[in-house]
C-alpha positions in Angstrom: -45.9 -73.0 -9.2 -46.9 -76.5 -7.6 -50.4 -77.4 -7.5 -52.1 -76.7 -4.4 -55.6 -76.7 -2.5 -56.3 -73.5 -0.6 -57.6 -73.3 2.6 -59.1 -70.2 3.9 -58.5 -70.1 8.1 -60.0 -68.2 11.0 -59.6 -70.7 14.0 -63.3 -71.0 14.3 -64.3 -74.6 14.4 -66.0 -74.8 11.1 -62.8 -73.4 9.6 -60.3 -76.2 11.6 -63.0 -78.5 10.0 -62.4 -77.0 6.5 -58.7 -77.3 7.1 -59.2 -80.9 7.4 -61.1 -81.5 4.5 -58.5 -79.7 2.5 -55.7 -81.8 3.4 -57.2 -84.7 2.7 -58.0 -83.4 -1.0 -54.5 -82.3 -1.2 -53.5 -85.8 -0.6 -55.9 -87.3 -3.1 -55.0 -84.6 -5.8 -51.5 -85.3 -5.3 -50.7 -81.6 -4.7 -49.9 -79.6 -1.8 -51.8 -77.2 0.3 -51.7 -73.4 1.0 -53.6 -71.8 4.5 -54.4 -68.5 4.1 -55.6 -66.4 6.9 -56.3 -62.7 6.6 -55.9 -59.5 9.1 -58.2 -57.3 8.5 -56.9 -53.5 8.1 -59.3 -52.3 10.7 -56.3 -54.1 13.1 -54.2 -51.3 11.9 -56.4 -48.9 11.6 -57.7 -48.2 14.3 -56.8 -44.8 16.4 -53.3 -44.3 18.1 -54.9 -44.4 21.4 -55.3 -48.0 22.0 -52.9 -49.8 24.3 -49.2 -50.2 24.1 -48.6 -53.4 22.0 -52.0 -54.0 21.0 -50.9 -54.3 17.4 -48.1 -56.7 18.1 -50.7 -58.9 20.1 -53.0 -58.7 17.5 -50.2 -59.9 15.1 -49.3 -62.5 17.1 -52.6 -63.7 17.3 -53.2 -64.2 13.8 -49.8 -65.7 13.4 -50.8 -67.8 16.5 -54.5 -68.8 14.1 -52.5 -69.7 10.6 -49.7 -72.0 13.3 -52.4 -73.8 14.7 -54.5 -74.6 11.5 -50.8 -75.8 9.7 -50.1 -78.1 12.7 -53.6 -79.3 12.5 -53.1 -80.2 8.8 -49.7 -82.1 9.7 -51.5 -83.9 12.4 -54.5 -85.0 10.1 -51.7 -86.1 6.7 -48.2 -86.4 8.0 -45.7 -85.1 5.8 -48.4 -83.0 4.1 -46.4 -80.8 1.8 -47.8 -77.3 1.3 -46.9 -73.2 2.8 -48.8 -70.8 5.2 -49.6 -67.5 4.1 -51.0 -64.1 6.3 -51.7 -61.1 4.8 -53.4 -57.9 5.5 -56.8 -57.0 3.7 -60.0 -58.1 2.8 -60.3 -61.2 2.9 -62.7 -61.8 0.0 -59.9 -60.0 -2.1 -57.0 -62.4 -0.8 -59.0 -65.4 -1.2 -60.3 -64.5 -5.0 -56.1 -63.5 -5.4 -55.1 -66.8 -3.8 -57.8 -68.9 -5.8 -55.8 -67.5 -9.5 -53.5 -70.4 -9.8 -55.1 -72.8 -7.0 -56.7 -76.6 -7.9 -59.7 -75.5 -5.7 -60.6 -73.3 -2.5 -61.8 -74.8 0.7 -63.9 -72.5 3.2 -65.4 -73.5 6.5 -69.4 -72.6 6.6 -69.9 -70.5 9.8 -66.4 -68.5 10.7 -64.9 -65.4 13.4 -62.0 -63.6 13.7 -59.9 -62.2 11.2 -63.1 -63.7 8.7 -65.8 -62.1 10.6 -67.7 -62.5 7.5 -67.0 -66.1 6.8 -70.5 -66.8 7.0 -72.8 -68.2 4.1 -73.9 -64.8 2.8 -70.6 -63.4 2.5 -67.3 -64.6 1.8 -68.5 -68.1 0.9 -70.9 -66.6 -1.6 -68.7 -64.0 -2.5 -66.5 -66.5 -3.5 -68.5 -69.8 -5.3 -69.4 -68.6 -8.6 -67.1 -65.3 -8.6 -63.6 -67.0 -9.4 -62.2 -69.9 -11.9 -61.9 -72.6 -9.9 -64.5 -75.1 -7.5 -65.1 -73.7 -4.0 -65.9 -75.9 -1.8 -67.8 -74.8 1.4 -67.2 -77.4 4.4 -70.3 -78.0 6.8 -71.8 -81.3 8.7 -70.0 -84.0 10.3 -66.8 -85.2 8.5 -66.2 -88.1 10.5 -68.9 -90.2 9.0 -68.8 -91.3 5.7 -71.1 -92.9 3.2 -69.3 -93.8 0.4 -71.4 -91.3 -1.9 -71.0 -88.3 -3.8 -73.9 -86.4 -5.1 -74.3 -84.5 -8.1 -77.9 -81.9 -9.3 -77.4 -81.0 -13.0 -79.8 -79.3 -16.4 -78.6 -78.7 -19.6 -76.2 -75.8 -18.9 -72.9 -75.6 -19.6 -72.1 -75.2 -15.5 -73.7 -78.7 -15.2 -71.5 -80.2 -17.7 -68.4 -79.0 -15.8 -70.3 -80.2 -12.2 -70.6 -83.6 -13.8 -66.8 -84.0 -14.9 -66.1 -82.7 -11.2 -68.5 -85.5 -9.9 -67.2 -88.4 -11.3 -64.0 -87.5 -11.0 -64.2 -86.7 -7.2 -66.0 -90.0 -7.4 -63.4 -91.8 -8.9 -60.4 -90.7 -6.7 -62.9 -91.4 -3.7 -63.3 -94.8 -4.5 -67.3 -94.0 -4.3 -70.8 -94.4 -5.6 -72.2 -91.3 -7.6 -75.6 -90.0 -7.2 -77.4 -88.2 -10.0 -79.9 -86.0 -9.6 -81.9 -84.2 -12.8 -84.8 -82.8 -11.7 -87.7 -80.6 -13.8 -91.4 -79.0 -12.7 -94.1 -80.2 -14.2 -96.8 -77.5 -16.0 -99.2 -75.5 -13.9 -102.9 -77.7 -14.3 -106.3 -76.4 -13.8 -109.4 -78.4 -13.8 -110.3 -81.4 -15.7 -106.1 -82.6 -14.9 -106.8 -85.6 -15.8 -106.5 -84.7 -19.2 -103.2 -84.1 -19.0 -102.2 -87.5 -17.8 -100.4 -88.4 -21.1 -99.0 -84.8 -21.2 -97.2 -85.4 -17.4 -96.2 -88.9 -18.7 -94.8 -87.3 -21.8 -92.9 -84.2 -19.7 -91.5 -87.0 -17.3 -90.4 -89.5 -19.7 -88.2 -86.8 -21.7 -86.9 -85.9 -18.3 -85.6 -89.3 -17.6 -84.2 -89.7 -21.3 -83.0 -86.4 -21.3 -80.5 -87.7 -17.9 -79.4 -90.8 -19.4 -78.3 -88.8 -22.6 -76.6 -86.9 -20.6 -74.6 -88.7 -18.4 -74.1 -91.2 -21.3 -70.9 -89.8 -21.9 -69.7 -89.8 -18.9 -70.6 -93.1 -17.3 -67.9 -94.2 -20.7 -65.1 -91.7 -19.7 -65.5 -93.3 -16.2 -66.5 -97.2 -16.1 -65.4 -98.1 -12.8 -67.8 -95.7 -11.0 -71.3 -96.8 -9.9 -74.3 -94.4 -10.6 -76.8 -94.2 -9.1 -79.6 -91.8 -11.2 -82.5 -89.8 -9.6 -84.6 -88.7 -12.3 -87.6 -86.9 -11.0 -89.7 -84.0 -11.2 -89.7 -81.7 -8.1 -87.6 -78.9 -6.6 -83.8 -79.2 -7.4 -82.7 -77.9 -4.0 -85.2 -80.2 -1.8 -84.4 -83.1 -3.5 -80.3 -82.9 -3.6 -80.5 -81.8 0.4 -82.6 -84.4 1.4 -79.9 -86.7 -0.4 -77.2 -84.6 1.0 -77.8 -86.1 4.2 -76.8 -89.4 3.1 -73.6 -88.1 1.0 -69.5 -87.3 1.7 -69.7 -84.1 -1.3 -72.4 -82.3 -3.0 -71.6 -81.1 -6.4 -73.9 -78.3 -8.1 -73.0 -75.7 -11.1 -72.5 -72.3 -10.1 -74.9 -70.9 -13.4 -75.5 -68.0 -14.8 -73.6 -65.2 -15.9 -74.3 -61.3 -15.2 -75.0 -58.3 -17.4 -71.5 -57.5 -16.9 -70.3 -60.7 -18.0 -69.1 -61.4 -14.2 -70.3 -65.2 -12.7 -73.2 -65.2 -10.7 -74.2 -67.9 -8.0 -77.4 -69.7 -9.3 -80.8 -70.0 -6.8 -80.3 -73.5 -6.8 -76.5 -73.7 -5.9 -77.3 -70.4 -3.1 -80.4 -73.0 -1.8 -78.0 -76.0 -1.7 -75.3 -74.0 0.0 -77.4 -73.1 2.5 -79.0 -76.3 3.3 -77.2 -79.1 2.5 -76.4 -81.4 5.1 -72.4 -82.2 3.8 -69.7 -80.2 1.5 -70.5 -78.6 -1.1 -68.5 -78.2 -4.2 -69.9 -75.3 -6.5 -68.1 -75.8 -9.8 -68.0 -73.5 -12.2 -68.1 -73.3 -16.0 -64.8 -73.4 -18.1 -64.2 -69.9 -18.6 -65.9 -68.4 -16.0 -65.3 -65.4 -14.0 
């Protein structure tokens, strides 16, 4: 099958935002791009006595919602190659389905309609860190840009796949890369002062411990400026703040359950929830 960005759609506004995100990733990928929007069975469902043709209507609409999101795609990339698709279900299932042989999935951050739950909390949650591929959930103003992706990363294996995501969304952007490594310093009592050299120790380890790290990757990929934030502090306050100053956030989605299912890490949920731009939660290879 073609390569393809997937677009989840509700004709809310944050979701004809997401829809032009996505096509603008298609384009840079090289690949095309599949909107998806869902009914939801309750449509169907619901008891014989409602009005002549309500089910047809309702049909319509959500025909009428997946029309207007592809014409808004064409309008935003001309020629943008790519296929609509509506299905019946829940739309957490589609979208998982959907994300099985996609590049990446796209979701809007706030949502209605036939995504009632396309709200952070639900189907963009239920999504980054559940399936194999980067979700990216759209929020903030997407007409001004800053030249600058952002990336938080440890020593996990979900930050060494976030940091391959980074610079290569960096590269294809033709932008700067900001790394962020952050770590919390010890709990001290009285007498701190004591543990001046300890703090100095704990910090310069931290800053080595970055530059090891993105070592290998500032060779893969020469042509793209870093910028490195190496500081001690809380993850998710220091990549929002520079969020707000940044085209893309890029975070890990760590961890795995007890059932050996992915799990969304505190610090990507935090950064979800507050960043001030898209957010691209990457997972490990392998996961889910």
């Amino acid at each position: 099958m073609t390569a393809h960005v997937v677009v989840g759609v509700d004709g809310s506004p944050s979701s004809q935002a997401a829809v032009e995100w996505a096509a603008d990733d298609a384009v840079r990928r090289g690949c095309a791009l599949r909107i998806v929007h869902v009914c939801e069975p309750w449509i169907y469902d619901i008891p014989l006595q409602t009005p002549p043709g309500f089910r047809d209507s309702m049909h319509e609409y959500c025909q009428g919602v997946l029309e207007a999101a592809a014409a808004l795609a064409r309008e935003r990339v001309p020629g943008i190659e790519g296929d609509t698709v509506l299905e019946t279900g829940r739309p957490v299932e589609i979208l998982r389905h959907e994300a099985e042989d996609a590049e990446q999935v796209v979701l809007g951050s706030r949502g209605r309609g036939g995504f009632t739950g396309l709200l952070l909390g639900s189907i963009s949650l239920a999504l980054a860190g559940h399936v194999a591929v980067p979700v990216v959930v759209v929020r903030g103003d997407q007409e001004r840009t800053y030249d600058e992706v952002v990336v938080g990363f440890d020593t996990s294996p979900h930050s060494a796949a976030a940091l391959e995501y980074a610079f290569e969304e960096a590269a294809r952007l033709g932008a700067r890369l900001h790394t962020i490594h952050t770590w919390q310093m010890p709990v001290i009592g009285q007498g701190a002062t004591a543990y001046a050299p300890l703090i100095e120790e704990i910090s310069e380890a931290g800053r080595r411990l970055s530059a090891d790290m993105l070592a290998p990757w500032r060779e893969k990929y020469p042509q793209v400026k870093v910028e490195e934030t190496a500081v001690y502090g809380h993850p998710v306050a220091v990549i929002c703040e520079a969020s707000q100053l940044a085209d893309l956030v890029v975070v890990g989605s760590h961890g795995l359950g007890r059932l050996g299912s992915a799990v969304l890490g505190s610090v990507s949920h935090g950064v979800l929830h507050h960043a001030r731009c898209p957010v691209a939660v990457v997972p490990a290879r392998g996961e889910a």
